[in-house]
N, C-alpha and C positions, 0 to 999 in steps of 0.2 A: 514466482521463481521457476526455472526454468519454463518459461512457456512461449510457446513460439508467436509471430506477431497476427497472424488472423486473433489468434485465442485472445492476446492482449486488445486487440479490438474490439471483438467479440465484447468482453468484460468489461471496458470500456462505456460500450452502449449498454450494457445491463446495468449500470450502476448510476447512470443516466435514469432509466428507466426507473429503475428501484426512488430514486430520488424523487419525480414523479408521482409516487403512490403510496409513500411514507406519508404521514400526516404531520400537518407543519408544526404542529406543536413537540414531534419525539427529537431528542439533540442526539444528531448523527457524527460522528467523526472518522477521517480519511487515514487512513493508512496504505502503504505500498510496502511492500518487501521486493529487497532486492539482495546486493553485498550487506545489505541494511536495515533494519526496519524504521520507515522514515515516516513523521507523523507530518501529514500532507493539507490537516485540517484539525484544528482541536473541534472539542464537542460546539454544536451551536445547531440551531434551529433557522439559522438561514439558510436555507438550502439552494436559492440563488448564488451564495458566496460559496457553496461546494463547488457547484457546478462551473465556475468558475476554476475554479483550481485546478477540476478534473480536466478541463481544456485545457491547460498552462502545461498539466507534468506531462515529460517527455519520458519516462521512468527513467529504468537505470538498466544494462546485463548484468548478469548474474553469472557465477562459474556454475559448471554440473555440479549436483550434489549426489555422487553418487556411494555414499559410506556415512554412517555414524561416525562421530570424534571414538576415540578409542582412548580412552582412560588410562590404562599403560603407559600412553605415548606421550603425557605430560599434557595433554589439552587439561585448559582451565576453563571454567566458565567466563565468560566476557560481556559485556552487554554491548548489543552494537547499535541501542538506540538510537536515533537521529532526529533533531528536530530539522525539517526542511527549509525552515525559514533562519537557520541560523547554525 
């Protein structure tokens, strides 16, 4: 969330990496936050099949976040879960 596109790259390749030197038997799963938190990968031990995703997603922008909700002002809790694939 807010981060600019070297850093989205950046993180990118480290998660590449990370994926790399996990051992193949731990069950990894992908998530991305954007307007959303969008689940990009459930758990699973193929980490070829991650790796794959992580090429596929383009993300998403995201608005600034620059304030907590303010409780006064009628913010509710909301879930803004998202499955990506649907």
């Amino acid at each position: 969330m807010n981060t600019s596109f070297p850093n989205l790259a950046y993180a990118h390749d480290q998660l590449l990496k990370f994926l790399d030197t996990t051992p193949p038997s731990q069950p990894t799963a992908l998530f991305a936050l954007g307007n959303k938190l969008w689940m990009l990968h459930d758990f699973t031990t193929d980490h070829q099949a991650l790796k794959e995703v992580i090429r596929k997603f383009k993300g998403q922008g995201s608005q600034l976040v620059t304030a907590s909700p303010d409780d006064e002002k009628g913010y509710k809790h909301k879930s803004t879960f998202t499955h990506a694939g649907g």
